[in-house]
Backbone as JSON, one array per atom type, in Angstrom:
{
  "sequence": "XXXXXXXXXXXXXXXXXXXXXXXXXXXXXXXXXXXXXXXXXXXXXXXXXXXXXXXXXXXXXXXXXXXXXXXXXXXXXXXXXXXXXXXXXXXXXXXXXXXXXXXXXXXXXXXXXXXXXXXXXXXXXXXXXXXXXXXXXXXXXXXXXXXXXXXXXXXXXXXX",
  "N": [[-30.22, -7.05, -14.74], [-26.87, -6.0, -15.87], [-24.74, -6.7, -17.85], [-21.27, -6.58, -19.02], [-20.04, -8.98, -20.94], [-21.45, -11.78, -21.61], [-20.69, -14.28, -20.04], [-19.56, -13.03, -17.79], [-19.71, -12.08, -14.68], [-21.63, -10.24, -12.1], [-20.18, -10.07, -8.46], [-21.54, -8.71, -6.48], [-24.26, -9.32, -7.36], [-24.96, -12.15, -6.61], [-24.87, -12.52, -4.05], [-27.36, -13.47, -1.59], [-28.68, -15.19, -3.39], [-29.94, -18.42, -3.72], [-28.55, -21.16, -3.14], [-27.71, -24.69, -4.77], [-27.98, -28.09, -4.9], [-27.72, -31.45, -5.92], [-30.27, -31.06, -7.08], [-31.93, -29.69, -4.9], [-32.61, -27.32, -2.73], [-30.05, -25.64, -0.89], [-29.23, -23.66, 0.76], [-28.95, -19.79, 1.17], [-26.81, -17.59, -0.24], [-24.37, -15.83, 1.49], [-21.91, -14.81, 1.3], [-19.48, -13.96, -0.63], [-16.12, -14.48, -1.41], [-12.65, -13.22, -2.39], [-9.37, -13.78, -3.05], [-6.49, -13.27, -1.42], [-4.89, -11.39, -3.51], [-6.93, -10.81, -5.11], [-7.56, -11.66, -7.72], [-8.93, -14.31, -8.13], [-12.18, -16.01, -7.49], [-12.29, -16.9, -4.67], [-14.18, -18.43, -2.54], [-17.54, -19.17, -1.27], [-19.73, -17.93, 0.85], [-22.09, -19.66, 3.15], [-25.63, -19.72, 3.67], [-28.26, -21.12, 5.81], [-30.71, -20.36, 7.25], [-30.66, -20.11, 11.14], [-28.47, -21.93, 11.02], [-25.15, -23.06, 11.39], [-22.66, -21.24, 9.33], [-21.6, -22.46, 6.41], [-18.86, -23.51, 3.9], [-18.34, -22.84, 0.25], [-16.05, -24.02, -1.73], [-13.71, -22.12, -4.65], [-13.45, -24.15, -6.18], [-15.81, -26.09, -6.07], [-18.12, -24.76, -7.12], [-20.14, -25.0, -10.02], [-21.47, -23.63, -11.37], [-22.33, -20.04, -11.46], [-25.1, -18.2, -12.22], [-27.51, -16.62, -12.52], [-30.03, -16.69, -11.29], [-29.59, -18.85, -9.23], [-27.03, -20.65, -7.54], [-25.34, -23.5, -8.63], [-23.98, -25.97, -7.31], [-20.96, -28.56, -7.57], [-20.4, -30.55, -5.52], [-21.3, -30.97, -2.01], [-21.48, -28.12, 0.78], [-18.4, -27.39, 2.53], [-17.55, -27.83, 6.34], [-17.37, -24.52, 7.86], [-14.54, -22.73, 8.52], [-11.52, -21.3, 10.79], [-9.66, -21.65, 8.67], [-10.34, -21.19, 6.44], [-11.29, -18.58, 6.53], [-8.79, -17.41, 6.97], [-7.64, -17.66, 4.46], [-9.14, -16.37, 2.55], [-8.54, -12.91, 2.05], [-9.09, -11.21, 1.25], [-9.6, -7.4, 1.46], [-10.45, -4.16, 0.93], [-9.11, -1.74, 0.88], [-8.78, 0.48, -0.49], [-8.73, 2.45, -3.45], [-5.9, 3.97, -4.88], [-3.73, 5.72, -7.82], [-1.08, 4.73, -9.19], [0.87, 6.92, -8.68], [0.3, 7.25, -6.31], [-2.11, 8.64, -6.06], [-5.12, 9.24, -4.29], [-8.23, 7.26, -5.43], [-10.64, 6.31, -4.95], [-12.68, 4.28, -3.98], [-13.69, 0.0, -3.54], [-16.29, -1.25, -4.99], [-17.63, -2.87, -6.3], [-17.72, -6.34, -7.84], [-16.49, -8.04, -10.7], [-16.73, -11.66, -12.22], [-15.33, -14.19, -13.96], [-17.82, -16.34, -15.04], [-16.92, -19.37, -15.8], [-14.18, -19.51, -15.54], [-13.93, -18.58, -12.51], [-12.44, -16.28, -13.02], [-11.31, -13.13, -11.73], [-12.09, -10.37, -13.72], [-13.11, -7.83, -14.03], [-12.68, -4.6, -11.64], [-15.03, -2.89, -10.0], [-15.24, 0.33, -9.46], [-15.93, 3.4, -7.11], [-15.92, 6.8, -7.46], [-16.1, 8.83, -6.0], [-18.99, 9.59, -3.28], [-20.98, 11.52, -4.73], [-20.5, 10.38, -6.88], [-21.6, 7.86, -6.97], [-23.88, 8.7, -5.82], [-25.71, 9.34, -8.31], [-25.48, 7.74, -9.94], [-22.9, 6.85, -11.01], [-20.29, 4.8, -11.77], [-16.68, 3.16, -12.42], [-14.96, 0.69, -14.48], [-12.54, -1.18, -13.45], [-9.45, -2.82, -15.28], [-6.86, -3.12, -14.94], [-5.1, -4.07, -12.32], [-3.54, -4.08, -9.46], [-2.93, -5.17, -6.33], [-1.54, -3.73, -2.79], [0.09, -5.52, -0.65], [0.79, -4.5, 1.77], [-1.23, -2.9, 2.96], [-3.4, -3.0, 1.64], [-4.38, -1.93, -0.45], [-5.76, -1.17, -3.51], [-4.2, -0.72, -6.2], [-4.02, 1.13, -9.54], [-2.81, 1.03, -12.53], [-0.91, 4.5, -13.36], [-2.16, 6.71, -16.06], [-4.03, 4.61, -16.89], [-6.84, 4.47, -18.26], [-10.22, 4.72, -16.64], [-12.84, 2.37, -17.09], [-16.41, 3.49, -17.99], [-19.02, 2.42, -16.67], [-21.64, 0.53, -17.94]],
  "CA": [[-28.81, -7.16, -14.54], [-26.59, -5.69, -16.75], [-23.11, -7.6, -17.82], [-19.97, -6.4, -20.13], [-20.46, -9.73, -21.67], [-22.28, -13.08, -21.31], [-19.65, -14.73, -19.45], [-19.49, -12.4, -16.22], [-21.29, -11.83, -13.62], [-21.01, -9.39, -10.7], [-20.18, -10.63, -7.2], [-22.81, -8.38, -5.61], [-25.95, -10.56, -8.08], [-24.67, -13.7, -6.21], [-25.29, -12.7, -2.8], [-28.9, -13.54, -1.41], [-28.91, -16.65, -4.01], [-29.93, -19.99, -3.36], [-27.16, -22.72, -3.38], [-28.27, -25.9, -5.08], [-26.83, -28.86, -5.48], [-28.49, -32.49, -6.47], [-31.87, -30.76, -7.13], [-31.98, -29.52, -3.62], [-31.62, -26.24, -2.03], [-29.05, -26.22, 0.44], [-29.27, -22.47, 1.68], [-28.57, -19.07, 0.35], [-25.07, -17.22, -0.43], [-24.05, -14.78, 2.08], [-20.7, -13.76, 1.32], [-18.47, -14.1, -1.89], [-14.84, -14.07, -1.22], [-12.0, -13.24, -3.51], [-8.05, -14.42, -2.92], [-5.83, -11.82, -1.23], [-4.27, -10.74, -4.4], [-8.4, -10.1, -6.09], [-7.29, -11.72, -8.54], [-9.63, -15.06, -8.67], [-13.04, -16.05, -6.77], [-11.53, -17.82, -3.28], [-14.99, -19.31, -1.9], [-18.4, -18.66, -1.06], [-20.07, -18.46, 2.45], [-23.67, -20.51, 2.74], [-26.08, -19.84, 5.32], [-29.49, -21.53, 6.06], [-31.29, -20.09, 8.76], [-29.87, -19.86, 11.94], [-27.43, -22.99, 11.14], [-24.03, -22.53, 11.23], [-22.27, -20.89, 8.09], [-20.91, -23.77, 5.72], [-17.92, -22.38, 2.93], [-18.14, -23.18, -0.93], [-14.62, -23.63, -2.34], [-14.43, -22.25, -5.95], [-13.68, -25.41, -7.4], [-17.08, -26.88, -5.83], [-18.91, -24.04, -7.54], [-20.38, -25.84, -10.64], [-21.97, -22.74, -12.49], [-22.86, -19.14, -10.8], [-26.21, -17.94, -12.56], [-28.93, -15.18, -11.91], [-31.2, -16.76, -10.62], [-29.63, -19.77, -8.41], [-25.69, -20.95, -7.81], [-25.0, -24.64, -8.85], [-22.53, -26.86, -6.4], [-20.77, -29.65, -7.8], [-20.31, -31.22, -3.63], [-22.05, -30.3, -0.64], [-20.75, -27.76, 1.36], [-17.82, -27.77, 3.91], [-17.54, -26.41, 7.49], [-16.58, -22.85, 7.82], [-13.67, -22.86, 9.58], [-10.96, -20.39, 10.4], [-8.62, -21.83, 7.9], [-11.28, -20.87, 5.39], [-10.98, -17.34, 6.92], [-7.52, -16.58, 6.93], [-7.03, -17.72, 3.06], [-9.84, -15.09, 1.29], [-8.65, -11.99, 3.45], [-9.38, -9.67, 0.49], [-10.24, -6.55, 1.84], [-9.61, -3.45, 0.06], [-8.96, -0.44, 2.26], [-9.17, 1.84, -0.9], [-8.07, 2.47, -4.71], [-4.6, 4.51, -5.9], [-2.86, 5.07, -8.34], [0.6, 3.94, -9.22], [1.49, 7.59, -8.15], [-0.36, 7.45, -4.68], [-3.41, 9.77, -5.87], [-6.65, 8.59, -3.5], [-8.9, 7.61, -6.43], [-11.95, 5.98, -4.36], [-13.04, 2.88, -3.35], [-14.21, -0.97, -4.47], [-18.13, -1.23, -4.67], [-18.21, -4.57, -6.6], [-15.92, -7.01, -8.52], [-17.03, -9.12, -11.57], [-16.12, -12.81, -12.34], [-15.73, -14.91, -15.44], [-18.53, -17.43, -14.63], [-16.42, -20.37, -16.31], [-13.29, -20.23, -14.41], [-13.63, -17.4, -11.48], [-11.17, -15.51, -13.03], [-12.04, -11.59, -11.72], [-12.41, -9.75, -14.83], [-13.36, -5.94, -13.37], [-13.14, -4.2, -10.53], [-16.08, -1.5, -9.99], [-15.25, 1.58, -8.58], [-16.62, 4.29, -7.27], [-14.89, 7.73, -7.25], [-16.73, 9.45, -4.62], [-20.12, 9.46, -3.07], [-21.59, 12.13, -5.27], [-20.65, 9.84, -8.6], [-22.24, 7.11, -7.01], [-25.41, 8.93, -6.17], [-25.26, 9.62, -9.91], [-25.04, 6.35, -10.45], [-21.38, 6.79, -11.66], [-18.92, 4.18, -11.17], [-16.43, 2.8, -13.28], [-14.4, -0.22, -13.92], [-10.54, -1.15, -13.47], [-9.55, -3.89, -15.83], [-5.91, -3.84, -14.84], [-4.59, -3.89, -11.01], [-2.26, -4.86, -8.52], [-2.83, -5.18, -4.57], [-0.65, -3.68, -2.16], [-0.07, -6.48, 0.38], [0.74, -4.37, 3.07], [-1.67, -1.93, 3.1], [-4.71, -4.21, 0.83], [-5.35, -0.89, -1.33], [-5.97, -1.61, -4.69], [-3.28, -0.22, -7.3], [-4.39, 1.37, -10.34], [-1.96, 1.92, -13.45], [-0.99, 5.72, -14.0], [-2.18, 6.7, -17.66], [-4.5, 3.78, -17.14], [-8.75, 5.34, -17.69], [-11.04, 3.49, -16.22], [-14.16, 2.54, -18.46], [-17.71, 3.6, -17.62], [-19.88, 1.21, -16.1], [-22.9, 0.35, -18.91]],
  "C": [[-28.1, -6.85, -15.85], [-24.65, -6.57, -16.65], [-22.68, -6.71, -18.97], [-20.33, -7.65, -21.32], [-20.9, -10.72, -21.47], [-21.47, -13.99, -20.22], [-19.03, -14.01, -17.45], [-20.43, -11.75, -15.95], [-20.81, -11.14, -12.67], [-21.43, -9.75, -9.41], [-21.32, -9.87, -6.11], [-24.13, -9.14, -5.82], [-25.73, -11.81, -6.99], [-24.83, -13.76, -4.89], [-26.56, -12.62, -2.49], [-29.2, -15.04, -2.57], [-29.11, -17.55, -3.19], [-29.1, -20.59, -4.07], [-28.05, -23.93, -3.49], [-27.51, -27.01, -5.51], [-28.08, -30.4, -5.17], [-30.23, -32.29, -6.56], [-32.31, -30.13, -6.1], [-31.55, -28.21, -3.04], [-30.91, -26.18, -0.83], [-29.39, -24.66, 1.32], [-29.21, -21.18, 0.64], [-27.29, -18.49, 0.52], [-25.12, -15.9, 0.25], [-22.9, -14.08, 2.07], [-20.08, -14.39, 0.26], [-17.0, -13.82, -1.49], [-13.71, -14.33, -2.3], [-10.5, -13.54, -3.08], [-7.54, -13.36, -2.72], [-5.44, -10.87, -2.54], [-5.91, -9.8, -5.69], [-8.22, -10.16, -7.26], [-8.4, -13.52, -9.54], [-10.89, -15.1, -7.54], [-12.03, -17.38, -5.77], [-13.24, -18.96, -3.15], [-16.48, -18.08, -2.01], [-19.01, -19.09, 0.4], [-21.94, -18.92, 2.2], [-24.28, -20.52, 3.71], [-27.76, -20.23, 4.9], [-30.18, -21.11, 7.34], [-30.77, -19.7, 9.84], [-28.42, -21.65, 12.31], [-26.23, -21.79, 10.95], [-23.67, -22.56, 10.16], [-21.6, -22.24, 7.45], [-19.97, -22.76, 4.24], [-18.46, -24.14, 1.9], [-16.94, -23.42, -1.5], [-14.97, -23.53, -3.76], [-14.7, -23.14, -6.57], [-14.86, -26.05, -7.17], [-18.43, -26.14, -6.72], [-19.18, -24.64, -9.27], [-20.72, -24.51, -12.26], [-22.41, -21.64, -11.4], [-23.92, -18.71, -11.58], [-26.83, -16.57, -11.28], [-29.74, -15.71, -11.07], [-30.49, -18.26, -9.32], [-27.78, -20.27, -8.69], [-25.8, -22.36, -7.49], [-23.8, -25.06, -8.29], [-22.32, -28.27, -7.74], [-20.68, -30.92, -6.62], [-21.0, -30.69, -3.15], [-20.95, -29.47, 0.01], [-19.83, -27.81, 2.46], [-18.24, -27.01, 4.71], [-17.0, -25.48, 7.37], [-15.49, -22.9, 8.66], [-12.44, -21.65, 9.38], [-9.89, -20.15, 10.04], [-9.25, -21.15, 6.78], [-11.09, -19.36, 4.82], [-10.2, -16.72, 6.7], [-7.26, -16.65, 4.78], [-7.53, -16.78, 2.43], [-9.79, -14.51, 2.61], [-8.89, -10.99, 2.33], [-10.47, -8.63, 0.76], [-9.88, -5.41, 1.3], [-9.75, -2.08, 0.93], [-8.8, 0.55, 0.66], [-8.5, 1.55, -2.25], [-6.99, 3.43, -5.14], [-4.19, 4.43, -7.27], [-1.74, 5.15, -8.28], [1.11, 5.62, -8.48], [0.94, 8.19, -6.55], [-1.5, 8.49, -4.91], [-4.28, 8.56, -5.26], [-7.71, 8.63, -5.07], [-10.37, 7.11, -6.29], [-11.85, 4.64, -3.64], [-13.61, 1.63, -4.31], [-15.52, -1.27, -4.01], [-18.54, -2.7, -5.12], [-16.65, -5.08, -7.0], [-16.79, -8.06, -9.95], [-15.82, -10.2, -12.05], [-16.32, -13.5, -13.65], [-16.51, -16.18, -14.51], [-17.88, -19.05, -14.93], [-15.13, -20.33, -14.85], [-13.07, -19.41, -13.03], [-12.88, -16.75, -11.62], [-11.76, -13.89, -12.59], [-11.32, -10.77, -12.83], [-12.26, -7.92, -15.16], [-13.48, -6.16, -11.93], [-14.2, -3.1, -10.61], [-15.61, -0.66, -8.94], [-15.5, 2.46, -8.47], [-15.91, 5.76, -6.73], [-15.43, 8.85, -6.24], [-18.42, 9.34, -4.3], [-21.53, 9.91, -4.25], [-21.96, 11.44, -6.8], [-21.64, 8.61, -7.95], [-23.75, 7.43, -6.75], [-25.92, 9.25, -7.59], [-25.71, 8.57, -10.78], [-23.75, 6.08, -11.64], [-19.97, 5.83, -11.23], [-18.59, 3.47, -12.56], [-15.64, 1.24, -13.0], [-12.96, -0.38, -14.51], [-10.5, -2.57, -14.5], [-8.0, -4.02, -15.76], [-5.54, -3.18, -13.07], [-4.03, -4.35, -9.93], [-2.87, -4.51, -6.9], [-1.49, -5.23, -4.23], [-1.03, -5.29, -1.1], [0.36, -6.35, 1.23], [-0.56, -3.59, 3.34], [-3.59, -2.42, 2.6], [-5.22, -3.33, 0.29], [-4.91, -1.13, -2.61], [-4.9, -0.35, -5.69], [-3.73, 0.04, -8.63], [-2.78, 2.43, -11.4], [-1.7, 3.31, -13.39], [-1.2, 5.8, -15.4], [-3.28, 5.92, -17.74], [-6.09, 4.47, -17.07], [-9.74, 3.93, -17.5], [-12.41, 3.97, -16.97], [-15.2, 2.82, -17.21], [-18.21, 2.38, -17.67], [-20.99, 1.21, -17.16], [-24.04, 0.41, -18.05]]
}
Protein backbone atom coordinates (compact mmCIF):
# COMPACT_ATOMS: atom_id res chain seq x y z
CA UNK A 1 0.00 0.00 0.00
CA UNK A 2 1.26 3.07 -0.97
CA UNK A 3 0.16 6.51 1.01
CA UNK A 4 1.02 10.43 0.29
CA UNK A 5 1.77 10.42 3.91
CA UNK A 6 1.47 8.39 7.13
CA UNK A 7 -1.71 9.78 8.17
CA UNK A 8 -4.00 8.66 5.11
CA UNK A 9 -5.29 5.94 3.99
CA UNK A 10 -7.35 5.08 0.89
CA UNK A 11 -11.02 4.17 1.19
CA UNK A 12 -10.68 1.28 -1.28
CA UNK A 13 -7.66 -0.58 1.57
CA UNK A 14 -10.59 -0.52 4.10
CA UNK A 15 -13.01 -2.51 2.31
CA UNK A 16 -12.78 -6.42 2.93
CA UNK A 17 -11.29 -5.50 6.58
CA UNK A 18 -12.18 -6.96 9.70
CA UNK A 19 -14.07 -4.68 12.23
CA UNK A 20 -12.87 -5.15 15.78
CA UNK A 21 -13.88 -3.92 18.68
CA UNK A 22 -13.15 -5.23 22.50
CA UNK A 23 -10.65 -7.82 21.14
CA UNK A 24 -13.32 -9.39 19.08
CA UNK A 25 -14.07 -9.53 15.49
CA UNK A 26 -17.34 -8.34 14.75
CA UNK A 27 -17.41 -8.80 10.82
CA UNK A 28 -15.77 -7.32 7.83
CA UNK A 29 -16.23 -3.71 6.09
CA UNK A 30 -18.27 -3.74 3.06
CA UNK A 31 -18.88 -0.34 2.13
CA UNK A 32 -17.19 3.07 3.16
CA UNK A 33 -19.40 6.00 2.82
CA UNK A 34 -18.50 9.62 2.46
CA UNK A 35 -21.07 12.80 3.29
CA UNK A 36 -22.90 14.21 0.27
CA UNK A 37 -20.62 17.10 -0.06
CA UNK A 38 -17.15 14.22 -0.09
CA UNK A 39 -15.94 16.18 2.04
CA UNK A 40 -15.56 13.89 5.40
CA UNK A 41 -15.90 9.93 6.03
CA UNK A 42 -20.02 9.59 6.82
CA UNK A 43 -20.00 5.78 8.06
CA UNK A 44 -19.03 2.41 7.37
CA UNK A 45 -21.26 -0.63 6.37
CA UNK A 46 -20.37 -4.13 8.44
CA UNK A 47 -21.35 -7.37 7.25
CA UNK A 48 -20.85 -10.87 8.84
CA UNK A 49 -22.02 -13.57 6.85
CA UNK A 50 -25.34 -13.70 5.78
CA UNK A 51 -26.50 -11.41 8.90
CA UNK A 52 -28.00 -8.38 8.30
CA UNK A 53 -25.70 -5.28 7.42
CA UNK A 54 -24.96 -3.24 10.74
CA UNK A 55 -23.58 0.78 9.95
CA UNK A 56 -20.34 2.24 11.70
CA UNK A 57 -20.82 5.97 12.34
CA UNK A 58 -17.47 7.86 11.89
CA UNK A 59 -17.32 8.93 15.28
CA UNK A 60 -17.49 5.09 16.45
CA UNK A 61 -14.51 4.43 14.19
CA UNK A 62 -11.61 4.36 16.76
CA UNK A 63 -8.57 4.01 14.29
CA UNK A 64 -8.76 2.73 10.43
CA UNK A 65 -5.45 0.61 9.84
CA UNK A 66 -4.13 -1.89 7.11
CA UNK A 67 -4.59 -4.61 8.42
CA UNK A 68 -7.93 -4.42 10.72
CA UNK A 69 -10.50 -1.26 11.55
CA UNK A 70 -10.79 -0.46 15.36
CA UNK A 71 -14.54 0.48 16.80
CA UNK A 72 -14.80 2.46 19.77
CA UNK A 73 -18.97 0.89 20.24
CA UNK A 74 -20.54 -1.92 18.67
CA UNK A 75 -22.23 -1.45 15.67
CA UNK A 76 -25.75 0.02 14.93
CA UNK A 77 -28.63 -1.22 12.71
CA UNK A 78 -28.50 -0.24 9.15
CA UNK A 79 -31.32 1.57 8.60
CA UNK A 80 -32.65 3.81 5.90
CA UNK A 81 -31.90 6.90 7.80
CA UNK A 82 -28.32 5.73 7.61
CA UNK A 83 -28.92 5.58 3.80
CA UNK A 84 -30.31 8.72 2.92
CA UNK A 85 -27.46 10.79 4.96
CA UNK A 86 -24.05 9.27 2.97
CA UNK A 87 -25.70 9.60 -0.62
CA UNK A 88 -22.27 10.45 -2.09
CA UNK A 89 -22.30 9.32 -5.42
CA UNK A 90 -20.31 10.90 -8.00
CA UNK A 91 -21.77 10.73 -11.49
CA UNK A 92 -18.42 12.12 -12.90
CA UNK A 93 -15.48 14.85 -12.61
CA UNK A 94 -15.53 18.63 -14.44
CA UNK A 95 -14.08 21.32 -14.45
CA UNK A 96 -15.14 24.70 -13.28
CA UNK A 97 -15.60 25.30 -17.12
CA UNK A 98 -17.78 22.09 -17.76
CA UNK A 99 -14.84 20.08 -19.59
CA UNK A 100 -15.69 16.05 -18.89
CA UNK A 101 -12.40 15.27 -17.13
CA UNK A 102 -13.20 11.49 -15.93
CA UNK A 103 -14.32 9.84 -13.14
CA UNK A 104 -13.75 9.01 -9.09
CA UNK A 105 -11.88 5.58 -8.63
CA UNK A 106 -10.98 6.12 -4.91
CA UNK A 107 -10.93 8.83 -2.17
CA UNK A 108 -8.32 9.03 0.67
CA UNK A 109 -8.95 9.91 4.40
CA UNK A 110 -6.96 11.48 7.18
CA UNK A 111 -7.00 8.42 9.54
CA UNK A 112 -7.21 10.84 12.72
CA UNK A 113 -10.22 12.79 11.98
CA UNK A 114 -11.91 11.40 8.53
CA UNK A 115 -11.23 14.43 6.98
CA UNK A 116 -11.03 13.37 2.90
CA UNK A 117 -7.75 14.56 1.90
CA UNK A 118 -7.66 13.35 -2.11
CA UNK A 119 -9.78 12.42 -4.51
CA UNK A 120 -8.28 9.75 -7.13
CA UNK A 121 -9.13 10.10 -10.49
CA UNK A 122 -9.00 8.50 -13.39
CA UNK A 123 -8.96 10.29 -16.79
CA UNK A 124 -9.99 7.62 -19.04
CA UNK A 125 -9.80 3.90 -19.29
CA UNK A 126 -6.60 3.77 -21.27
CA UNK A 127 -4.71 5.91 -18.26
CA UNK A 128 -6.01 3.58 -15.95
CA UNK A 129 -4.88 0.52 -17.79
CA UNK A 130 -1.56 2.37 -17.54
CA UNK A 131 -1.98 2.56 -14.24
CA UNK A 132 -2.48 6.40 -14.52
CA UNK A 133 -4.64 8.18 -12.22
CA UNK A 134 -4.26 11.24 -10.47
CA UNK A 135 -5.36 13.10 -7.46
CA UNK A 136 -7.70 16.27 -6.84
CA UNK A 137 -6.77 18.00 -3.64
CA UNK A 138 -9.25 20.81 -4.08
CA UNK A 139 -13.15 20.28 -5.04
CA UNK A 140 -16.57 21.17 -4.81
CA UNK A 141 -19.79 18.88 -5.45
CA UNK A 142 -22.49 19.87 -7.59
CA UNK A 143 -25.60 19.05 -5.54
CA UNK A 144 -27.77 18.73 -8.28
CA UNK A 145 -26.13 16.75 -10.55
CA UNK A 146 -23.35 14.88 -7.65
CA UNK A 147 -20.42 15.52 -10.31
CA UNK A 148 -17.42 16.41 -8.75
CA UNK A 149 -16.05 20.07 -9.57
CA UNK A 150 -12.55 20.56 -10.30
CA UNK A 151 -10.84 24.15 -10.17
CA UNK A 152 -9.90 25.55 -13.76
CA UNK A 153 -5.97 26.20 -13.75
CA UNK A 154 -6.08 23.67 -10.95
CA UNK A 155 -3.32 20.24 -12.15
CA UNK A 156 -3.99 17.40 -10.63
CA UNK A 157 -0.89 15.55 -9.02
CA UNK A 158 0.24 12.09 -10.10
CA UNK A 159 -0.67 9.29 -8.08
CA UNK A 160 2.90 7.79 -6.43
Amino acid sequence: MTFDTPEEISLRSLVGLPAVYEGRRLGNIEQVLLTPDADRLQGMVLRRGVMPARWIPAGDVALPGEICVVLRSPPRRYTAKCKRQAAFCPAGVRDSAGLMLGWITDSRIHIVTGQVTALEVALSLGEVMLGGRYLARRWAVDPLSGQVIIPCGYALENQP
